[in-house]
PDB file of N, H, CA, C and O in Angstrom:
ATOM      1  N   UNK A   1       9.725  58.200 -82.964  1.00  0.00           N
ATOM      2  CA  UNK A   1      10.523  58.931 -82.005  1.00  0.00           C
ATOM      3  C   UNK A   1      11.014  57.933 -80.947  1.00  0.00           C
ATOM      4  O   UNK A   1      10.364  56.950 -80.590  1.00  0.00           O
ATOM      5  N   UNK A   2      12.040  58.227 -80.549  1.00  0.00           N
ATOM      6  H   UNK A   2      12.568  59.025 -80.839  1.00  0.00           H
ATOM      7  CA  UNK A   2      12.687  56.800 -79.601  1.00  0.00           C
ATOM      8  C   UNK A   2      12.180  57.903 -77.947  1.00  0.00           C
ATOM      9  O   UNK A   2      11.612  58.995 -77.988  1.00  0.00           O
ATOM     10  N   UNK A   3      12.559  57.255 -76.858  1.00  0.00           N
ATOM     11  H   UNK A   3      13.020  56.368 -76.825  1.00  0.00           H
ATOM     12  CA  UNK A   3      12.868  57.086 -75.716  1.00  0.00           C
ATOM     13  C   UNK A   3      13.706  58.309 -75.605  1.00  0.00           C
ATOM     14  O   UNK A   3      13.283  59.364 -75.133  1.00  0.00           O
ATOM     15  N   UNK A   4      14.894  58.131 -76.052  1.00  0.00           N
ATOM     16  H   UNK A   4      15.238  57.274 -76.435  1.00  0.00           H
ATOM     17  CA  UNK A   4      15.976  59.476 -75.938  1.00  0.00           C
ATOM     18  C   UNK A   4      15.341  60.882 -76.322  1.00  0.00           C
ATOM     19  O   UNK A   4      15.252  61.980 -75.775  1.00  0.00           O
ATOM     20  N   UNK A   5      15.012  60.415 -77.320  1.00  0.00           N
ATOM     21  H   UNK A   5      15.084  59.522 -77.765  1.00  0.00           H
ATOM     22  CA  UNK A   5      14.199  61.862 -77.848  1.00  0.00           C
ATOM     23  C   UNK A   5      12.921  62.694 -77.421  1.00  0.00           C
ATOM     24  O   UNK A   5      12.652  63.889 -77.546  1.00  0.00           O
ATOM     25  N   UNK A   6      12.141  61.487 -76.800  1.00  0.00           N
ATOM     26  H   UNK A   6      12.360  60.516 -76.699  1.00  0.00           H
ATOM     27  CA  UNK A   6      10.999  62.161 -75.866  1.00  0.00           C
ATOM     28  C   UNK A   6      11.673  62.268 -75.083  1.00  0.00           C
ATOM     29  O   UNK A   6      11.694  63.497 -75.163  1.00  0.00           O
ATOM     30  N   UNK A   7      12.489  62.018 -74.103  1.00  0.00           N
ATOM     31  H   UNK A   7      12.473  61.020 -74.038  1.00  0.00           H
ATOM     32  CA  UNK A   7      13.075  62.131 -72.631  1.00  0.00           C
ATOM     33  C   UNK A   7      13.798  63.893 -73.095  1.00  0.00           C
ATOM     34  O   UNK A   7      13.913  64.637 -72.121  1.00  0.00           O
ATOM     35  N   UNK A   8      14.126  64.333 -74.118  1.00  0.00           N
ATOM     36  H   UNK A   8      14.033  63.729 -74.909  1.00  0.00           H
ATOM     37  CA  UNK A   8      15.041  65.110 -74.273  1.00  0.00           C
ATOM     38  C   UNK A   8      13.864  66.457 -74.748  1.00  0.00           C
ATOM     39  O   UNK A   8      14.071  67.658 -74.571  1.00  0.00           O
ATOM     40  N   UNK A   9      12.853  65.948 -75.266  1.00  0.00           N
ATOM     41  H   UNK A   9      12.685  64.972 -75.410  1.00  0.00           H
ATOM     42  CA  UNK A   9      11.660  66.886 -76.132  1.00  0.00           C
ATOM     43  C   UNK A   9      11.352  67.507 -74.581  1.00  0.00           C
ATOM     44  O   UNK A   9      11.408  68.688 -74.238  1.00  0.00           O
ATOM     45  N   UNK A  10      10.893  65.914 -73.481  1.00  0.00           N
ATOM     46  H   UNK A  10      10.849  64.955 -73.760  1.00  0.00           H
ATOM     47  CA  UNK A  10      10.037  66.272 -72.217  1.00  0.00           C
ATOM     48  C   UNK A  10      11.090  67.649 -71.109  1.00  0.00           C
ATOM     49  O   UNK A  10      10.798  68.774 -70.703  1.00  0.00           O
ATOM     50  N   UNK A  11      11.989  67.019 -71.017  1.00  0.00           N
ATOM     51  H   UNK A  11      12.226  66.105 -71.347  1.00  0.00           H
ATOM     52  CA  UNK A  11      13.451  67.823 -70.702  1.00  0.00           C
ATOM     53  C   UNK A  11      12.890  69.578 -71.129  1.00  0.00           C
ATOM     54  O   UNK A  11      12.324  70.448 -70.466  1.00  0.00           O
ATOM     55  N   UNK A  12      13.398  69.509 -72.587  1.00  0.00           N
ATOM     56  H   UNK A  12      13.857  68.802 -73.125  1.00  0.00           H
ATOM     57  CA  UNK A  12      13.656  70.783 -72.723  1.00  0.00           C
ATOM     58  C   UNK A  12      11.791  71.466 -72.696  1.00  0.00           C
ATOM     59  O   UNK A  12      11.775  72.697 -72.709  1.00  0.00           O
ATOM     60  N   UNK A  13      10.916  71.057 -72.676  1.00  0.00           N
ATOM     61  H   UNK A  13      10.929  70.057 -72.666  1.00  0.00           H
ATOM     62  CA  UNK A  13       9.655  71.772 -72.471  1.00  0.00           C
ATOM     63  C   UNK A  13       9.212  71.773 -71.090  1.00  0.00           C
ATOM     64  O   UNK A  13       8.133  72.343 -70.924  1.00  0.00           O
ATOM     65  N   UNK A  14       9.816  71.235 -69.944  1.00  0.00           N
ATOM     66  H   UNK A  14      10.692  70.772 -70.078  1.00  0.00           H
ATOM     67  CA  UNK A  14      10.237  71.354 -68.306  1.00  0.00           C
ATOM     68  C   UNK A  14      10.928  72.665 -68.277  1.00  0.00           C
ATOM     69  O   UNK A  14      10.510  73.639 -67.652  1.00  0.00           O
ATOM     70  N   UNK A  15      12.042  72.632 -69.012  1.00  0.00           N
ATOM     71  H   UNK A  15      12.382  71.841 -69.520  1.00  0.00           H
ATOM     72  CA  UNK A  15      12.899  73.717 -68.488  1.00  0.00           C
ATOM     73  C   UNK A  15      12.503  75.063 -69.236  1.00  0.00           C
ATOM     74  O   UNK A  15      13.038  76.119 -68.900  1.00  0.00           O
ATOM     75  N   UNK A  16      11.398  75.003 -70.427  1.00  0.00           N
ATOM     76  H   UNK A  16      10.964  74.144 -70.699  1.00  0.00           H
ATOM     77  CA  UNK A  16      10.754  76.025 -70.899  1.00  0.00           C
ATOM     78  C   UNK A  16       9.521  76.468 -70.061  1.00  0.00           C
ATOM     79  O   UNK A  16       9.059  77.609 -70.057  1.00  0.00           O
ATOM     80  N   UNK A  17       9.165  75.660 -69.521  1.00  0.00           N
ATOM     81  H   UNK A  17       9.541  74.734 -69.524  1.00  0.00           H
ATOM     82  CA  UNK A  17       7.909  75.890 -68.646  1.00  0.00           C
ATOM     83  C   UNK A  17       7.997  76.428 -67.338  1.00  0.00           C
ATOM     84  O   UNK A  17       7.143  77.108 -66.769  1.00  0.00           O
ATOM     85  N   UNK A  18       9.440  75.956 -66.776  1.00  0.00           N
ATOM     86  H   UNK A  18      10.134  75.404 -67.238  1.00  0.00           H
ATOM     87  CA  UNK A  18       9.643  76.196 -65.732  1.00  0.00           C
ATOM     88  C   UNK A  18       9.447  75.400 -64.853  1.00  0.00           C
ATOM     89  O   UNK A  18       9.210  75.776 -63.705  1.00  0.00           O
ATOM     90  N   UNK A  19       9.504  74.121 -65.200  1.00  0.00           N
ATOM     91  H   UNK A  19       9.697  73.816 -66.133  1.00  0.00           H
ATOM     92  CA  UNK A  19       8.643  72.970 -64.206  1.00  0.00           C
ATOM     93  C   UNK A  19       9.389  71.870 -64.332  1.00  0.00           C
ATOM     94  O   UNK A  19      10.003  71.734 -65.391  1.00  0.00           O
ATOM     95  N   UNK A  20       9.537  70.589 -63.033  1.00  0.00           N
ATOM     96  H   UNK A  20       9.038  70.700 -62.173  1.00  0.00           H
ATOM     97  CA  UNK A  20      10.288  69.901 -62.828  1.00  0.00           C
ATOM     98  C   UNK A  20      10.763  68.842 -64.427  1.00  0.00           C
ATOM     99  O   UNK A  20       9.920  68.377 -65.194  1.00  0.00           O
ATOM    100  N   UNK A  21      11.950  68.715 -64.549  1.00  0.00           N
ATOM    101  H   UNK A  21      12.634  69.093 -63.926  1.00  0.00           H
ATOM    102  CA  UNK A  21      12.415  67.834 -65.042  1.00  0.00           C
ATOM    103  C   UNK A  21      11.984  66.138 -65.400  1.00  0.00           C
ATOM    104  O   UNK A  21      12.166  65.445 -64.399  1.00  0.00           O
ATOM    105  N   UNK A  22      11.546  65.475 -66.401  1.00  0.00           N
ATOM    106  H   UNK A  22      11.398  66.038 -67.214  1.00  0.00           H
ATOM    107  CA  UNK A  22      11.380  64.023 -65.709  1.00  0.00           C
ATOM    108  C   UNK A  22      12.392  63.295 -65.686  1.00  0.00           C
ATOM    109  O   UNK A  22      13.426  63.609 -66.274  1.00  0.00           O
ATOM    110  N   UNK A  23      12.266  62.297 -65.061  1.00  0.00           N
ATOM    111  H   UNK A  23      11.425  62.042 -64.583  1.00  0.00           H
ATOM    112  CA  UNK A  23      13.199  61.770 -64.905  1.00  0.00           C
ATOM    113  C   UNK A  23      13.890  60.440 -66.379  1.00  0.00           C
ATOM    114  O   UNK A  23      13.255  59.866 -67.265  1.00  0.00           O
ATOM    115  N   UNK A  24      14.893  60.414 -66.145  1.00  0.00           N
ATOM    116  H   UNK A  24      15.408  60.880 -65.426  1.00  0.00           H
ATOM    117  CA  UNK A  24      15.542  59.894 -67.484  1.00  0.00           C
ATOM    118  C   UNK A  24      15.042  58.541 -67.351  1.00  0.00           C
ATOM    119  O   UNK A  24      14.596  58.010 -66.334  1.00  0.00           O
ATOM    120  N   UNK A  25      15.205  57.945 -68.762  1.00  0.00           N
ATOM    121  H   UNK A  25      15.568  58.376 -69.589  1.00  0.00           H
ATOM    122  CA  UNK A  25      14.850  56.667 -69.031  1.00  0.00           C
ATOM    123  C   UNK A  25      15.682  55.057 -68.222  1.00  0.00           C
ATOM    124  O   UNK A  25      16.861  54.706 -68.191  1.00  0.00           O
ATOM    125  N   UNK A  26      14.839  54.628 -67.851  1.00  0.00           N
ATOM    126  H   UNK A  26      13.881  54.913 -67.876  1.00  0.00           H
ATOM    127  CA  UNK A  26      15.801  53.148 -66.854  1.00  0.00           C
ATOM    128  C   UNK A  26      15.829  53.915 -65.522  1.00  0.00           C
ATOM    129  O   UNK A  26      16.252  53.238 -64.585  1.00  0.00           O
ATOM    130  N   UNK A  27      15.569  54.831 -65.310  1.00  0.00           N
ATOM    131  H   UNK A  27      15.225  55.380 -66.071  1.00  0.00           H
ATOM    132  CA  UNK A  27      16.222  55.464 -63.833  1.00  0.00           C
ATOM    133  C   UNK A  27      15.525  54.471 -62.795  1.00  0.00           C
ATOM    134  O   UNK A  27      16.337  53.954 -62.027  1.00  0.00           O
ATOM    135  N   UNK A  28      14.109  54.070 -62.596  1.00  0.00           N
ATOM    136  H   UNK A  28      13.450  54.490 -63.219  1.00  0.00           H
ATOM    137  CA  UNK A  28      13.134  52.898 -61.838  1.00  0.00           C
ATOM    138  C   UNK A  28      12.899  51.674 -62.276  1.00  0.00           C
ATOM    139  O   UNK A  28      12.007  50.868 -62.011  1.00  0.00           O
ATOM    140  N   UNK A  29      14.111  51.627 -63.208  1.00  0.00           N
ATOM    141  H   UNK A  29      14.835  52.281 -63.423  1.00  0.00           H
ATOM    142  CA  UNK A  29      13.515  50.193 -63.733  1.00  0.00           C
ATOM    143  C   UNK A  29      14.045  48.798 -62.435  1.00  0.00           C
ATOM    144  O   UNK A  29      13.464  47.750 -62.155  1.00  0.00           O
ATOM    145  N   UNK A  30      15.107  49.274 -61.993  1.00  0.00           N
ATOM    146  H   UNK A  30      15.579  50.126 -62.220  1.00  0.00           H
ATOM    147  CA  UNK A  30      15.537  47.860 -61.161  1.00  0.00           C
ATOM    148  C   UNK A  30      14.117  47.570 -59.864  1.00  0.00           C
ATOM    149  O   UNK A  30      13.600  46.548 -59.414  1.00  0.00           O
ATOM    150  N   UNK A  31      13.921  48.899 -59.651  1.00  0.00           N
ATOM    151  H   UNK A  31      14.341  49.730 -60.016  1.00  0.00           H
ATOM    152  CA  UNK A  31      12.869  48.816 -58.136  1.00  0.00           C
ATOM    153  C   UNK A  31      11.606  48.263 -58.736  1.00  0.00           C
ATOM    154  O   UNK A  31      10.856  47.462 -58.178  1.00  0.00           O
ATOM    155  N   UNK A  32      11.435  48.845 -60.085  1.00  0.00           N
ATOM    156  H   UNK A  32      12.044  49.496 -60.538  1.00  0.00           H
ATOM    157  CA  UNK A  32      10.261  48.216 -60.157  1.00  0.00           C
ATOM    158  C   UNK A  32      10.258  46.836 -60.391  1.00  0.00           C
ATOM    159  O   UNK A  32       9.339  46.157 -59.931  1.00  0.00           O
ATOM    160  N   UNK A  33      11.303  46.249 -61.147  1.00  0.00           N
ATOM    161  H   UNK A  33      12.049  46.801 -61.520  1.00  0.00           H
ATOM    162  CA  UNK A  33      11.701  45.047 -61.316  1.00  0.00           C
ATOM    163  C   UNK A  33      11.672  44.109 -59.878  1.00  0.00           C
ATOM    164  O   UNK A  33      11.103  43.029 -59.715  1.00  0.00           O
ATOM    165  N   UNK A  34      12.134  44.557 -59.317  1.00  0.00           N
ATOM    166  H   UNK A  34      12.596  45.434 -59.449  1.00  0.00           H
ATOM    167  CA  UNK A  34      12.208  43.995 -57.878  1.00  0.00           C
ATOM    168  C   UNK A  34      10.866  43.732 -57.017  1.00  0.00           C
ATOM    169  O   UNK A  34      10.581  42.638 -56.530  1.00  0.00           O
ATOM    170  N   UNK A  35       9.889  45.199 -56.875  1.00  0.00           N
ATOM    171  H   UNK A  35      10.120  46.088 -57.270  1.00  0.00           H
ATOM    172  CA  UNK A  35       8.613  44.949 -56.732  1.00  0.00           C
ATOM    173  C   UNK A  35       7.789  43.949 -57.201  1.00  0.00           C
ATOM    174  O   UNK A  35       7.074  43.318 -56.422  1.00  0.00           O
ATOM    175  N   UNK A  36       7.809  43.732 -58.392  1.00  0.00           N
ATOM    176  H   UNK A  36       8.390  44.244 -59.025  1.00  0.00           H
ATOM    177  CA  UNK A  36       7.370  42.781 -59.166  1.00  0.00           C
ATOM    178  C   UNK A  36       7.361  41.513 -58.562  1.00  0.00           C
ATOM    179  O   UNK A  36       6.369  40.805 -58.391  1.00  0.00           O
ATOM    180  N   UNK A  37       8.952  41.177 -58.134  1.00  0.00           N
ATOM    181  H   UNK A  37       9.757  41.753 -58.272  1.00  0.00           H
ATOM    182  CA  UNK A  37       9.064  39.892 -58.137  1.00  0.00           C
ATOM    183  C   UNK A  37       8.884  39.756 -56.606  1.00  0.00           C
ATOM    184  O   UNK A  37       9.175  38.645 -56.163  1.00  0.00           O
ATOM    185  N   UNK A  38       8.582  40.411 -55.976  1.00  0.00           N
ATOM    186  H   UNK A  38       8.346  41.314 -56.335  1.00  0.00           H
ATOM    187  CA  UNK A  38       8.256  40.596 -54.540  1.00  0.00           C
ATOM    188  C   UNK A  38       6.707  40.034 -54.375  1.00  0.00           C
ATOM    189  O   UNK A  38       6.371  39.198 -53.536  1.00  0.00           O
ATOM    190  N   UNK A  39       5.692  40.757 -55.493  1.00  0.00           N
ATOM    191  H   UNK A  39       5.964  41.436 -56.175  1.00  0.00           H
ATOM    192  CA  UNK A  39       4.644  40.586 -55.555  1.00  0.00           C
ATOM    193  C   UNK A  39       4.470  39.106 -55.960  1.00  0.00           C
ATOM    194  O   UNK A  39       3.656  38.477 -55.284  1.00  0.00           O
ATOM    195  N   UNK A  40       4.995  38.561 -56.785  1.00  0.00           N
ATOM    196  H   UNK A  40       5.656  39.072 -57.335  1.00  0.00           H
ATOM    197  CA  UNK A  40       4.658  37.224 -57.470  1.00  0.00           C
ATOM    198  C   UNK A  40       4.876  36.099 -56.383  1.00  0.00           C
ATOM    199  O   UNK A  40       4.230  35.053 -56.316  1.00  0.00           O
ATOM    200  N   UNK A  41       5.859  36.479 -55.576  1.00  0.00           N
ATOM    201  H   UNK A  41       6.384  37.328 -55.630  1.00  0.00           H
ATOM    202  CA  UNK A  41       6.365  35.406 -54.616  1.00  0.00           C
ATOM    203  C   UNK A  41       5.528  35.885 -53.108  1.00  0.00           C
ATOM    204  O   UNK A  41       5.510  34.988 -52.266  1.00  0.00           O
ATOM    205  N   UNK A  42       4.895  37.108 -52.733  1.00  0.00           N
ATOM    206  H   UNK A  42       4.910  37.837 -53.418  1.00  0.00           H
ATOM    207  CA  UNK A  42       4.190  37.039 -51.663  1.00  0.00           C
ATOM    208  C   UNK A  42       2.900  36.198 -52.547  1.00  0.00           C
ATOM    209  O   UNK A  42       2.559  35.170 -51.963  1.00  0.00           O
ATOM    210  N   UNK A  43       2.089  36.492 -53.937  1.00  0.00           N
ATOM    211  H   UNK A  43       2.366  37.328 -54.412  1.00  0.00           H
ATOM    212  CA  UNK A  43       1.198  35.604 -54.141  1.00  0.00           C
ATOM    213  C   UNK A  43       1.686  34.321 -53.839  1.00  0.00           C
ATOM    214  O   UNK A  43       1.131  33.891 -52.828  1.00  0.00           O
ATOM    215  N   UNK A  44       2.276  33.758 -54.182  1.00  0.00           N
ATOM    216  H   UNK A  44       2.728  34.107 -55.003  1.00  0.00           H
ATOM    217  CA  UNK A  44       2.575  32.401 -54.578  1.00  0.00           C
ATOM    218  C   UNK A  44       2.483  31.920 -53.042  1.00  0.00           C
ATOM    219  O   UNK A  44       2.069  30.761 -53.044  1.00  0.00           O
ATOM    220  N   UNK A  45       2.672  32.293 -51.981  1.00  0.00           N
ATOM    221  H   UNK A  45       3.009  33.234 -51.978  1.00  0.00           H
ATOM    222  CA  UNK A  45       2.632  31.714 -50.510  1.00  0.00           C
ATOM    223  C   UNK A  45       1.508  32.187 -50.309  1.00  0.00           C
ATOM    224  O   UNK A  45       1.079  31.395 -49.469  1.00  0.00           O
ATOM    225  N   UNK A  46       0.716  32.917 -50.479  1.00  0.00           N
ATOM    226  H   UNK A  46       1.064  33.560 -51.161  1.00  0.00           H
ATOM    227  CA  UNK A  46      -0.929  33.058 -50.545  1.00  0.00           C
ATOM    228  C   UNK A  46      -1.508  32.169 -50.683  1.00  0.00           C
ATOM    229  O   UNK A  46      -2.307  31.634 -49.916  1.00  0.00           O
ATOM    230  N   UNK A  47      -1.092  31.813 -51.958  1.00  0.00           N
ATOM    231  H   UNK A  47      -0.443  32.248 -52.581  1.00  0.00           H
ATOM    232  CA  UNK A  47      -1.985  30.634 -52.867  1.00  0.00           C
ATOM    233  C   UNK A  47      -1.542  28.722 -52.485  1.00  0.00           C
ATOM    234  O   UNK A  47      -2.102  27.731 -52.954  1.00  0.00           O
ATOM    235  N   UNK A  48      -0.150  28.789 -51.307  1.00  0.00           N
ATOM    236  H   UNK A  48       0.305  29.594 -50.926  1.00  0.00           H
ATOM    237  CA  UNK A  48       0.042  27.971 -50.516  1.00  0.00           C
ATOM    238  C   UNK A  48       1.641  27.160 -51.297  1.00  0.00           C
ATOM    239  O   UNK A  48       2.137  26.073 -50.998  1.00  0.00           O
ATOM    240  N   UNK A  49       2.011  27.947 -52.108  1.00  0.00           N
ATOM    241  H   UNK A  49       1.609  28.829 -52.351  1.00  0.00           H
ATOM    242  CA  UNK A  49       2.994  27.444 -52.716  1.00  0.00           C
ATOM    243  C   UNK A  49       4.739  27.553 -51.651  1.00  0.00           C
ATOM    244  O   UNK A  49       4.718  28.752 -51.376  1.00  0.00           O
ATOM    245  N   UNK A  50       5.713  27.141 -51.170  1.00  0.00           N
ATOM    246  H   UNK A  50       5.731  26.166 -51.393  1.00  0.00           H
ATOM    247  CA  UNK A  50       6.813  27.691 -51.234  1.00  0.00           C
ATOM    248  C   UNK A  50       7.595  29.149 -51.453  1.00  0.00           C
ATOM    249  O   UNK A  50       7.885  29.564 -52.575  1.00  0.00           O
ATOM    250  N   UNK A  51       7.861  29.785 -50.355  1.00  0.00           N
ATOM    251  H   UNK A  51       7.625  29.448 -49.444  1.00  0.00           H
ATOM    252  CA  UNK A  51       8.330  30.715 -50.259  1.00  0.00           C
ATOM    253  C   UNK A  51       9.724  30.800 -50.575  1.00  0.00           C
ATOM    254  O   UNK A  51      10.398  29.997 -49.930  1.00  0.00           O
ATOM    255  N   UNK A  52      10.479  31.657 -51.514  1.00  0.00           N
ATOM    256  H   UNK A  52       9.931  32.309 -52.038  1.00  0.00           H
ATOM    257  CA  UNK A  52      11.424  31.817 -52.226  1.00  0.00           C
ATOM    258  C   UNK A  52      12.113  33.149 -51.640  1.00  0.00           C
ATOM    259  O   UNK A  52      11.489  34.196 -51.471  1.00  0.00           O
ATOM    260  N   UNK A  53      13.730  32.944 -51.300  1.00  0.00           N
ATOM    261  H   UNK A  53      14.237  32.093 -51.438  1.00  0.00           H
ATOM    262  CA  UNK A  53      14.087  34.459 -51.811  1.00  0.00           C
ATOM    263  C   UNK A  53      14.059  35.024 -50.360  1.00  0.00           C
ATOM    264  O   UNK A  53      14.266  34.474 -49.278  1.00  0.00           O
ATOM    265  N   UNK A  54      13.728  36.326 -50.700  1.00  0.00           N
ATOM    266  H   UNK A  54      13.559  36.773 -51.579  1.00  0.00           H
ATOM    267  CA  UNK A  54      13.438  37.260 -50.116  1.00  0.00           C
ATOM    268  C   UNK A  54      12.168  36.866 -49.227  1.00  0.00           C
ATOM    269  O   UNK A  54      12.193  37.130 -48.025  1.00  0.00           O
ATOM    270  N   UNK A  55      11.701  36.603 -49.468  1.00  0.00           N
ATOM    271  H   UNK A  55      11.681  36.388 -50.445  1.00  0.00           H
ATOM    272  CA  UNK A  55      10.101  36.404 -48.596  1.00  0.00           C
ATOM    273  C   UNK A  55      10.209  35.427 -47.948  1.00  0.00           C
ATOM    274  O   UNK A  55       9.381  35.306 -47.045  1.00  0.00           O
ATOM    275  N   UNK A  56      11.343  34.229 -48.133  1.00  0.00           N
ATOM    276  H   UNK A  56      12.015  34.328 -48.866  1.00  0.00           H
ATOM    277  CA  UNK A  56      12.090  32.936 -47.280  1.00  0.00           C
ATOM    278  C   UNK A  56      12.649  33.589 -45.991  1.00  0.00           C
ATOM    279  O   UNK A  56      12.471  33.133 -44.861  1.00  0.00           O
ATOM    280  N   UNK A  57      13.290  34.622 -46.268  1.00  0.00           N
ATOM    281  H   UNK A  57      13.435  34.992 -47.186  1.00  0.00           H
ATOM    282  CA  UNK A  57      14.324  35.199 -45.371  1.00  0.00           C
ATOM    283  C   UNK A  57      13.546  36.082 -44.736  1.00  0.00           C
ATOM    284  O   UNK A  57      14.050  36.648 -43.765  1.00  0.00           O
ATOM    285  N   UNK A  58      12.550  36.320 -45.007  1.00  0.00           N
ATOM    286  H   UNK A  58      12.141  35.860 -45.795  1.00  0.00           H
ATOM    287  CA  UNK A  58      11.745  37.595 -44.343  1.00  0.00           C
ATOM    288  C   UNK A  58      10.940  36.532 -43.180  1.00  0.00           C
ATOM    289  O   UNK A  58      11.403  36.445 -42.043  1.00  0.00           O
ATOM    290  N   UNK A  59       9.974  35.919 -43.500  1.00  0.00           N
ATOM    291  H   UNK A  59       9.599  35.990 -44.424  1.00  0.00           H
ATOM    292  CA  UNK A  59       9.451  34.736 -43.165  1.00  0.00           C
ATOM    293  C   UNK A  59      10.278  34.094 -41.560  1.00  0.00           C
ATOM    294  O   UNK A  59       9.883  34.154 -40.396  1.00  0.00           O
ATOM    295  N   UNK A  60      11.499  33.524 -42.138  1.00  0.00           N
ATOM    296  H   UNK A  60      11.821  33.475 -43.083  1.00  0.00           H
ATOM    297  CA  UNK A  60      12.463  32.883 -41.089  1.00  0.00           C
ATOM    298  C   UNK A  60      13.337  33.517 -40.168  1.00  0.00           C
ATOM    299  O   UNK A  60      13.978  32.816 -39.384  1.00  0.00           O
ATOM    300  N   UNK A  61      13.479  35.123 -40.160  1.00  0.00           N
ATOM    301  H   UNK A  61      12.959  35.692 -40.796  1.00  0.00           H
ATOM    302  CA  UNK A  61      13.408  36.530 -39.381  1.00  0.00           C
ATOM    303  C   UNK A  61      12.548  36.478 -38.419  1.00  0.00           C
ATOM    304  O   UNK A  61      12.813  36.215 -37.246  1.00  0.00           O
ATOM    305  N   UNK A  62      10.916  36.858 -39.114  1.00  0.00           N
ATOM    306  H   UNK A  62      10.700  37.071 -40.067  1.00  0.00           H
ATOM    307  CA  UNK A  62       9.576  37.123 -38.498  1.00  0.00           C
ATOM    308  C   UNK A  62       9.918  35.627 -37.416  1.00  0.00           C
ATOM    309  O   UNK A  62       9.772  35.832 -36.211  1.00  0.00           O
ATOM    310  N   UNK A  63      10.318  34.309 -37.813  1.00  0.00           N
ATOM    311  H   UNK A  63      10.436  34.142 -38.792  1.00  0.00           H
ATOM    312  CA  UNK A  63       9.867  33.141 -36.548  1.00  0.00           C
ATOM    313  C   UNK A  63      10.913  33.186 -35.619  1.00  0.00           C
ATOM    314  O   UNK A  63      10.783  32.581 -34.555  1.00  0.00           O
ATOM    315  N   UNK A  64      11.859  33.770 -35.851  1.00  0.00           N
ATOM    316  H   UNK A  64      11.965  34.261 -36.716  1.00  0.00           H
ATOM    317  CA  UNK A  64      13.124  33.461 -35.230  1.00  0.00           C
ATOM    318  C   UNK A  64      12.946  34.653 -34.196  1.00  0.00           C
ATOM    319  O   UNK A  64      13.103  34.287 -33.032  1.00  0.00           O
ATOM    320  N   UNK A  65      12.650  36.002 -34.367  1.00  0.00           N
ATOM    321  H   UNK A  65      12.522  36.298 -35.313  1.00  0.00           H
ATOM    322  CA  UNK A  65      12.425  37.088 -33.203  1.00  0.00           C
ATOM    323  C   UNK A  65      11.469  37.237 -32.295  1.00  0.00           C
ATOM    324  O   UNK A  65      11.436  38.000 -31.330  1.00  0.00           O
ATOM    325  N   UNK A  66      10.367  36.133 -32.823  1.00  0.00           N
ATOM    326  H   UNK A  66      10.394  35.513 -33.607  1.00  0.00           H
ATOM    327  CA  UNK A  66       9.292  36.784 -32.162  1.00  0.00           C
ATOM    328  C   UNK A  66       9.231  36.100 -30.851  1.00  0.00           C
ATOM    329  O   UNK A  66       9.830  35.025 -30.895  1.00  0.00           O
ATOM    330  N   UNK A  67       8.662  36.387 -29.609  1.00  0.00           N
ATOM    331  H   UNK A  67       8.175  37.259 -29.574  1.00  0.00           H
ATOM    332  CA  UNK A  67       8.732  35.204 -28.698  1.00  0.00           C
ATOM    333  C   UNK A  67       7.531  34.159 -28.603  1.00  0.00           C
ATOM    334  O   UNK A  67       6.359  34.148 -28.980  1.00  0.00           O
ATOM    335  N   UNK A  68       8.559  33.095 -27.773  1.00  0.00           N
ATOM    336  H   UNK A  68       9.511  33.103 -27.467  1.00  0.00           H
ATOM    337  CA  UNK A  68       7.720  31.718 -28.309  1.00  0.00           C
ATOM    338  C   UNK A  68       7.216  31.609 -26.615  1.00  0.00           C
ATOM    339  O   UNK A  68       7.822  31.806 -25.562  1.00  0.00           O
ATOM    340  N   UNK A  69       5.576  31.130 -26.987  1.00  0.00           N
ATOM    341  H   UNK A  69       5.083  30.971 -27.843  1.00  0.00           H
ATOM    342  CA  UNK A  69       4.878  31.006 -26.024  1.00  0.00           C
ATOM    343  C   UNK A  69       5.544  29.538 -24.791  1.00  0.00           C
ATOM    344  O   UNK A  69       6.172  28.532 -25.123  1.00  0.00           O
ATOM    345  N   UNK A  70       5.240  29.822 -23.842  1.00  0.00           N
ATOM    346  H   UNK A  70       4.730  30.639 -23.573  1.00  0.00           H
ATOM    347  CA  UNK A  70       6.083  28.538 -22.609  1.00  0.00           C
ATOM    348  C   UNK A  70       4.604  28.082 -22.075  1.00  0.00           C
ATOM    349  O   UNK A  70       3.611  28.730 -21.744  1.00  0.00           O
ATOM    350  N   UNK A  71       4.906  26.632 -22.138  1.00  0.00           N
ATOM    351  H   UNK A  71       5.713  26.106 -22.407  1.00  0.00           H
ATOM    352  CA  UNK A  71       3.941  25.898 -21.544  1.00  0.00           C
ATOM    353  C   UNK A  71       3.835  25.155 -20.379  1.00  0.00           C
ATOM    354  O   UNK A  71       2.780  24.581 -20.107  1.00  0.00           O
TER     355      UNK A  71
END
């Protein structure tokens, strides 16, 4: 049975039941995709490596707003 066909089996036994719909196939795939790579690159500056990306720009935000102590 493919993907289409459970999505369509799950579908029509929702709307026999009376109960929410699921959601179609790929619909979370980019966010989760994204999470992912969110996760790999906050490890990787954990573990003391170079910050990439998104977590570069997040990073150089966080130093740039915050205020800097006067001596």
């Amino acid at each position: 049975m493919s993907i289409t066909q459970q999505y369509l089996l799950d579908a029509y036994r929702a709307q026999q039941l009376g109960t929410a719909t699921p959601p179609a196939p790929g619909t979370h795939d980019r966010q989760v995709v994204r999470e992912w790579h969110d996760r790999r690159r906050f490890r990787a500056v954990l573990a003391g490596r170079p910050a990439r990306g998104r977590v570069r720009r997040a990073l150089r935000r966080w130093r740039t707003t915050r205020p800097h102590a006067t001596g």
